[in-house]
C-alpha positions as CSV (number, residue, x, y, z in Angstrom):
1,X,0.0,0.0,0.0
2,X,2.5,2.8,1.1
3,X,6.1,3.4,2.2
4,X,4.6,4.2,5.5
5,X,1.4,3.9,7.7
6,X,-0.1,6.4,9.2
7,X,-3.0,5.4,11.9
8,X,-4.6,8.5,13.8
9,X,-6.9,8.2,16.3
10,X,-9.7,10.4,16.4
11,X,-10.7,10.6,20.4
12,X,-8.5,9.3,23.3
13,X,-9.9,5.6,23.9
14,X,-6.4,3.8,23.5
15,X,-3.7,3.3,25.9
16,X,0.1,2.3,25.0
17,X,-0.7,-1.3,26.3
18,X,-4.1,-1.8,24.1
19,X,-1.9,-0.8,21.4
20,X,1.0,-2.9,22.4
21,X,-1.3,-5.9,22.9
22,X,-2.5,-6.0,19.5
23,X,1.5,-5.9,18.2
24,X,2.3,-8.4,20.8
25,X,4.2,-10.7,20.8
26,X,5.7,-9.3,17.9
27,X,7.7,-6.2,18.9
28,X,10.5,-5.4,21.0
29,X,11.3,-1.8,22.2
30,X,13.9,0.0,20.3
31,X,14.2,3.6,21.6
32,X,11.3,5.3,24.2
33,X,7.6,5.2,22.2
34,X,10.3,3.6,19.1
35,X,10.0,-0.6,18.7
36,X,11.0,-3.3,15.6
37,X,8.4,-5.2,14.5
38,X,9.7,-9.2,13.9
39,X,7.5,-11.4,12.2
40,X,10.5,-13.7,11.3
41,X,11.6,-14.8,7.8
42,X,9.5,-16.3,4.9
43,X,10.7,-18.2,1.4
44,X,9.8,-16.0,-1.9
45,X,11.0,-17.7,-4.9
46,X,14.7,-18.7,-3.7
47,X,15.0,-15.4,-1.6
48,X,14.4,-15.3,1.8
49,X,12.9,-12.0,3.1
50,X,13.0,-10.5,6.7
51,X,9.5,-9.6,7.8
52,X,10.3,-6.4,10.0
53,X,9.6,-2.9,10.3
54,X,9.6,-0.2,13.1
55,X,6.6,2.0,14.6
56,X,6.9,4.8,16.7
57,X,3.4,5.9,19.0
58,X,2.6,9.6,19.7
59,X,0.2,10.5,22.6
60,X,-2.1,13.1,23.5
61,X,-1.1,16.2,25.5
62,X,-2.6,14.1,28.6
63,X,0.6,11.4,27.8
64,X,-1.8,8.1,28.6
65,X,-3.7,8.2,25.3
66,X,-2.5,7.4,21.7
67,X,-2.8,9.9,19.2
68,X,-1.3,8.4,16.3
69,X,1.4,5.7,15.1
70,X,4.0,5.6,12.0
71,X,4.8,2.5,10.3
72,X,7.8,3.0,8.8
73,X,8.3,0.7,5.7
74,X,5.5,-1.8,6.6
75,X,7.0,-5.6,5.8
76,X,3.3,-6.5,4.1
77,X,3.6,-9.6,6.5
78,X,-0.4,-11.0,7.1
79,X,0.3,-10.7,10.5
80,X,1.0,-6.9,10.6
81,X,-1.6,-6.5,8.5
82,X,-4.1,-8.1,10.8
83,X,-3.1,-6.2,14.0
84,X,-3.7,-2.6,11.9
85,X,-7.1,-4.1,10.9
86,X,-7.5,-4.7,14.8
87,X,-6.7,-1.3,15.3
88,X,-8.8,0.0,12.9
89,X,-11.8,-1.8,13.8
90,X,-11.7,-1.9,18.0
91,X,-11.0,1.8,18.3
92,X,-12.1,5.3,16.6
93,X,-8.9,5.3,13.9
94,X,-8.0,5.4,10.4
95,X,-5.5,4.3,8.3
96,X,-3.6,6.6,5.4
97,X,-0.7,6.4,3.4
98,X,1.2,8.5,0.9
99,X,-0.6,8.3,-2.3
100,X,-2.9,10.3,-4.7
101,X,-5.1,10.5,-4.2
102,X,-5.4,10.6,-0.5
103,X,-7.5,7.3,1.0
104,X,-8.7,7.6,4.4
105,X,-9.6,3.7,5.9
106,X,-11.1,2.4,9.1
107,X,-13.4,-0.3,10.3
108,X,-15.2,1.3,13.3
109,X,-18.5,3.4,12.8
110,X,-17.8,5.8,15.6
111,X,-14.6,6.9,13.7
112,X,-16.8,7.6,10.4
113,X,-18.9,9.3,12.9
114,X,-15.5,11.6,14.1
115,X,-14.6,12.4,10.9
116,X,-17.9,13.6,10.0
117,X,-18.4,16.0,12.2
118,X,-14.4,17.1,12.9
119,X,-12.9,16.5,9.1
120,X,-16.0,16.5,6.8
121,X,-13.5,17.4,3.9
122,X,-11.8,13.8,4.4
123,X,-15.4,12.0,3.5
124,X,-14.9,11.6,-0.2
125,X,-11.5,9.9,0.3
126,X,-12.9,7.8,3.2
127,X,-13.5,3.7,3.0
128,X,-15.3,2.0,5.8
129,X,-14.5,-1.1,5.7
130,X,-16.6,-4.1,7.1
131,X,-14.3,-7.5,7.5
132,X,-10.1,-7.7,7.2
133,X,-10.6,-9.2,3.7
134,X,-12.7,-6.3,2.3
135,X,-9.5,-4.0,4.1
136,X,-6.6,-6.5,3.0
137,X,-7.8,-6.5,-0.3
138,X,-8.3,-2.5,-0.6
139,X,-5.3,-0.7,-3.5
């Protein structure tokens, strides 16, 4: 989809450890609010590629609540693709990524509801998606 992820959440329902949760068992912390995301190897066509990026989490002004995170160079591996879906659909946030034209995605209605009333200009980019194979399968 994108050279990075960008998820932003649109009130302050999730903690760090919801967040870390979803990621878990998968990530180990690099830096403070920095960590690698290990999914191991896999086999493609004689080549054996390292399924890893990095995320870092920002938090509201209150420090308790996430506000958004950054993939950086997202690994495509099922599993990472999964936990954003989880993200996506259990709390009010959406998912964009460089591209043009802009898509704005999330799974959760109260989100759509956010948006709507804070961002109304972001409404004609927006998909809601209903399961992880309508999202997985989104361009």
């Amino acid at each position: 989809m994108g050279i990075e992820y960008f998820i932003i959440a649109m009130d302050e329902s999730a903690s760090k450890d919801d967040l870390l949760n979803i990621f878990s068992p998968y990530w180990v912390e690099i830096e403070h609010n920095y960590y690698l995301l290990n999914y191991g190897n896999t086999q493609f066509q004689n080549l054996i590629l390292n399924n890893e990026c990095h995320f870092s989490i920002n938090f509201h002004e209150n420090n308790s609540t996430v506000e958004s995170i950054t993939i950086y160079k997202p690994c495509g591996d099922i599993k990472l693709e999964q936990a954003i879906y989880r993200l996506i659909q259990n709390y009010p946030m959406f998912l964009t990524y460089p591209r043009d034209p802009l898509i704005v995605v999330t799974a959760n209605p109260k989100c759509l509801e956010l948006i709507r009333k804070q961002y109304p200009d972001l409404l004609e980019n927006l998909k809601l998606v209903s399961c992880f194979e309508e999202y997985h399968n989104l361009e």
